[in-house]
C-alpha positions in Angstrom: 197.3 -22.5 -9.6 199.1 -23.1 -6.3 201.6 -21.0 -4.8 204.8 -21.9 -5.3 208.5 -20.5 -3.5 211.4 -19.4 -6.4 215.0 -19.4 -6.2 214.3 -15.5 -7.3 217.5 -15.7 -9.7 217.7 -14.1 -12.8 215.1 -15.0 -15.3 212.7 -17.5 -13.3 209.7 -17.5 -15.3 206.0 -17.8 -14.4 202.8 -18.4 -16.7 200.0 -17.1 -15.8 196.4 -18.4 -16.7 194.1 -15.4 -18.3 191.5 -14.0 -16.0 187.9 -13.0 -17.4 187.4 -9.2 -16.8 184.0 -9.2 -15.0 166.7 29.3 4.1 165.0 29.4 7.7 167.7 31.2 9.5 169.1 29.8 12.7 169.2 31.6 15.9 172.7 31.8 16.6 171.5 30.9 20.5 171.3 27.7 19.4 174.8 27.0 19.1 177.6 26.8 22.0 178.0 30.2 23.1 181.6 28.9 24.0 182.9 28.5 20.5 180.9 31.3 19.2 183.6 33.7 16.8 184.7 36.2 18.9 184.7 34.7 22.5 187.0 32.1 24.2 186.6 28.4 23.8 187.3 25.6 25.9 189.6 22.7 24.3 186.9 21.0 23.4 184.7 23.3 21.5 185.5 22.5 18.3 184.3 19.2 18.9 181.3 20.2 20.2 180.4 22.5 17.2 181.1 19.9 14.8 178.7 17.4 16.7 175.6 19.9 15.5 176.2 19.3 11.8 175.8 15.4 12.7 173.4 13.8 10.3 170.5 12.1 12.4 170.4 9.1 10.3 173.9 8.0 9.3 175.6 10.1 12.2 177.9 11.7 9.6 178.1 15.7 8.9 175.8 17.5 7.1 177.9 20.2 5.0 176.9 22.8 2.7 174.4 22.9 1.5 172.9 22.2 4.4 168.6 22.1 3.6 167.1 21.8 6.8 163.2 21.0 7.5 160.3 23.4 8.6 161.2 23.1 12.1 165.5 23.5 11.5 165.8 19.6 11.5 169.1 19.5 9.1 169.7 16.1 7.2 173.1 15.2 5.0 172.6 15.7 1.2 173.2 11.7 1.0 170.3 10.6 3.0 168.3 12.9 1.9 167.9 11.6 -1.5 166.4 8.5 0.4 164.2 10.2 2.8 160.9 11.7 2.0 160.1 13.3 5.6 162.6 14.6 8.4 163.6 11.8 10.6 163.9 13.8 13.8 160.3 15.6 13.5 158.3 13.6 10.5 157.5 16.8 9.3 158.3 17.6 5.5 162.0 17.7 4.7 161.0 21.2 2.1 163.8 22.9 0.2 164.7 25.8 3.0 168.8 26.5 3.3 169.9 26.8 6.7 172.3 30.0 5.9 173.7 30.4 9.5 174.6 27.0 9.7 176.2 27.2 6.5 178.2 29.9 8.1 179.1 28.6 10.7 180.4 25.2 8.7 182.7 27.6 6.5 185.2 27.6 10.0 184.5 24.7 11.5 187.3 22.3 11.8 185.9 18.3 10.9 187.4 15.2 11.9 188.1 13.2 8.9 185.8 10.6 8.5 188.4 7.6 9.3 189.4 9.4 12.5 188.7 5.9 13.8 191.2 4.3 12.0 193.7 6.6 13.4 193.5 9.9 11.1 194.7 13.2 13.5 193.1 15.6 10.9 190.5 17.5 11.0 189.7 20.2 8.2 187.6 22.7 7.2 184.4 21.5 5.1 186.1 22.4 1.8 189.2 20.7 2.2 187.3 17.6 4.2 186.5 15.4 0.8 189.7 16.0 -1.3 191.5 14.9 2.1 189.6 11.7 2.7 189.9 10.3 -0.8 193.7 9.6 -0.4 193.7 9.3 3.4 196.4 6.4 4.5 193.7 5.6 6.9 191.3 4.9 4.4 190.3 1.2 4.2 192.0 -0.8 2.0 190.0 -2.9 -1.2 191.1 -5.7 -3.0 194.3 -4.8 -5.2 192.9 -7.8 -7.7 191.5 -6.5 -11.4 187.7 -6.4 -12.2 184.9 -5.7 -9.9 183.7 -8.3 -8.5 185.8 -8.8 -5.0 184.1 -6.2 -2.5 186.4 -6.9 0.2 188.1 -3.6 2.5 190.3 -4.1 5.1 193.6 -3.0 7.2 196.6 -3.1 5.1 198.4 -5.7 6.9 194.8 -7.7 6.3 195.9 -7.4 2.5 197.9 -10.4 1.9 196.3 -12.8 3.6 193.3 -12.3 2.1 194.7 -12.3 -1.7 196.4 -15.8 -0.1 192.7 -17.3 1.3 190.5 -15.7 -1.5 192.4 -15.3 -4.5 194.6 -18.9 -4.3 194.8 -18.9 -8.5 197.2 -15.9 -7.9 201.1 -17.1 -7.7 203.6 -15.4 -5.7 207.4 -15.9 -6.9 210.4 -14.6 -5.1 212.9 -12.7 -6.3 213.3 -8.9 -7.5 214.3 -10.3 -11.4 211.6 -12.4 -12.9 209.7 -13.3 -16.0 205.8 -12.8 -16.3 205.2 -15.1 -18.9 201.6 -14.4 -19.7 199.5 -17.6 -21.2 197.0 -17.1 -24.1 197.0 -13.6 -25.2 194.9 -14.4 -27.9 191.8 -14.5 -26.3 188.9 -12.5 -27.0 187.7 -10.2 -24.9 188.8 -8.2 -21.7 191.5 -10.1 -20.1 193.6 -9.7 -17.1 197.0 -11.5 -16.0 197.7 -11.3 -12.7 200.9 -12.4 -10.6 202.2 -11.4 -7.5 206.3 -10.7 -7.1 208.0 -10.7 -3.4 211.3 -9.1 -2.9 213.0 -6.6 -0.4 210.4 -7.6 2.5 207.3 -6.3 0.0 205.0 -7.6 -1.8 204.0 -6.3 -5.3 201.8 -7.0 -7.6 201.9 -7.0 -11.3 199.2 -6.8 -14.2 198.6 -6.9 -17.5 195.4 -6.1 -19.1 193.9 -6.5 -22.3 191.0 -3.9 -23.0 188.9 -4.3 -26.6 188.0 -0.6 -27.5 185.2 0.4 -29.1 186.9 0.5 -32.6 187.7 -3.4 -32.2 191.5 -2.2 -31.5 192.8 -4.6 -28.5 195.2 -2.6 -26.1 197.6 -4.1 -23.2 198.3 -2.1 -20.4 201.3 -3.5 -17.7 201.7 -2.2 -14.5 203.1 -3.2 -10.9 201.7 -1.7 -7.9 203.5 -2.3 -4.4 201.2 -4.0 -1.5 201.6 -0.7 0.9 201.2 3.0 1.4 202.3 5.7 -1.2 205.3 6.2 0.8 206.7 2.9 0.2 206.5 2.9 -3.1 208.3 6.1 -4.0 210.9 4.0 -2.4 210.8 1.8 -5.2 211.2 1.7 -9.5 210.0 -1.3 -11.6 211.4 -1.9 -15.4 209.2 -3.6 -17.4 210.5 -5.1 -20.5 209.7 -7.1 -23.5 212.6 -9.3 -25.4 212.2 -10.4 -29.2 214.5 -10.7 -32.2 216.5 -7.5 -32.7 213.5 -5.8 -30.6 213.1 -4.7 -27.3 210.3 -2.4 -25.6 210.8 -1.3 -21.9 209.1 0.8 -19.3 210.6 2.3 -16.1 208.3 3.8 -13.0 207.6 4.1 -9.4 205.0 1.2 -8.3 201.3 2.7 -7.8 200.4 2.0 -3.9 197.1 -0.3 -3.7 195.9 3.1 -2.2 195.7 4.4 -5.0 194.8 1.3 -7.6 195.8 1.5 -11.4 192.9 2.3 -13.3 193.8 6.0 -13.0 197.4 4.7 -14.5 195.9 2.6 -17.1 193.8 5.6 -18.3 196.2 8.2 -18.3 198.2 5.9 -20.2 200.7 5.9 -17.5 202.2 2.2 -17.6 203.4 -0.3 -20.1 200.9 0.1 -23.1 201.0 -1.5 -26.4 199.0 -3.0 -29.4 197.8 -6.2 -30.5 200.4 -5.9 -33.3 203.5 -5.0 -30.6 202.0 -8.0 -28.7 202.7 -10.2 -31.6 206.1 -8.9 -32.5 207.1 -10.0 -29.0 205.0 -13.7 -28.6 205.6 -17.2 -28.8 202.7 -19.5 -29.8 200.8 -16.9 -28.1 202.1 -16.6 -24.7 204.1 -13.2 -24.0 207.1 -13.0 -21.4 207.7 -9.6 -20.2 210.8 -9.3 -17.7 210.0 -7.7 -14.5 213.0 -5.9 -12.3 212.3 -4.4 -9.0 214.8 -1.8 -7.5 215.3 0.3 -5.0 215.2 4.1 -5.5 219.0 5.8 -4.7 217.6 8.9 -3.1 
């Protein structure tokens, strides 16, 4: 389907096609006598601590636990699991904790691992994962359903390539449309994807079909906003579904990309209904749900 421009007035409609769902201890010597606790440091001894829990291999830190070899060659716990002799010494990687270095790590300030992307942080080893999992500077994926696109990028690398790689995906203007969803009949995993521009964002909106194990067919509509997590608390979307002397709506802050929606979609928290809802609601098999993007009055 190509992409097409809208008037964005009240009620433009768009169908949408269905998409197929695919212990040696350590002398403490050995460290920077600079940074030791108890004794002055230089600006950058922090730094310079950190760089000694550097995993030889993949060059990222080796946290607790922190298993070292025979000879106090330490190794992160992911490669590791792929190595069966210490790549500094070739000497056998053994099951020995390195305690002091496990001490040392409990006050050791890391950079986050997207420092290159521009984080500022850095954090003690405890905080260091919880931190990077919803780090703005974290790469980007694809926003699109299903599995199959591996793509990561910059944010503003986003659009452009849902535009180059994903050209069945329609974009209409406006902040009042309909998403008119084609064939809901069909069996199987199914997802509807369209994308909605209005107030200088981009956002996209989907509706999924999942086929549980008990044969019951849910849907599950949601629109997540094309930028950061702070944009979108800027924003509500009403979802809402129109039939004879019926109506079902939902109201909710867009999920950022950031953050994706199959978190949403399995807490439930998004548009959700039944094959028989679905039905109460379609024509000839095709099911319009309006779609109303507003901004937040704060």
């Amino acid at each position: 389907m190509s992409r097409q421009a809208a008037s964005g007035q009240k009620g433009r409609t768009l169908q949408v096609p269905a998409m197929p769902n695919t212990a040696l201890p350590m002398q403490t010597s050995d460290l920077p006598s600079a940074v030791w606790p108890g004794q002055a440091s230089n600006p950058n001894g922090n730094s310079d601590l950190a760089s000694f829990f550097e995993c030889p291999v993949c060059f990222d830190y080796a946290l607790p636990p922190i298993m070292q070899c025979q000879s106090g060659h330490i190794v992160c716990q992911s490669c590791r699991q792929k190595l069966n002799m210490c790549p500094t010494c070739r000497g056998p990687l053994g099951n020995i904790r390195n305690l002091a270095m496990e001490k040392v790590a409990a006050s050791v300030p890391f950079p986050c691992r997207y420092s290159n992307n521009g984080c500022p942080l850095t954090l003690l080893h405890t905080e260091k994962s919880e931190h990077e999992d919803t780090c703005e500077h974290r790469p980007y994926t694809c926003p699109c359903p299903g599995a199959s696109c591996k793509w990561q990028g910059s944010l503003e690398q986003v659009m452009p390539h849902l535009m180059q790689s994903h050209k069945s995906i329609t974009t209409l203007q406006g902040e009042d449309i309909v998403f008119l969803a084609t064939d809901i009949n069909l069996p199987g995993a199914v997802d509807w994807v369209m994308m909605q521009s209005c107030f200088g964002h981009n956002f996209m909106l989907v509706l999924e079909k999942q086929e549980k194990i008990d044969g019951l067919q849910m849907f599950y509509a949601i629109v997540q906003l094309i930028g950061t997590r702070k944009q979108a608390e800027n924003f509500i979307y009403r979802l809402e579904l129109n039939g004879h002397r019926r109506r079902l709506t939902w109201e909710a802050a867009p999920r950022s990309i950031h953050d994706g929606i199959q978190s949403a979609i399995a807490a439930s928290d998004c548009l959700v209904f039944d094959t028989n809802i679905a039905q109460l609601f379609a024509d000839h098999g095709n099911l319009g749900i309006n779609v109303t993007i507003t901004i937040c009055d704060r």
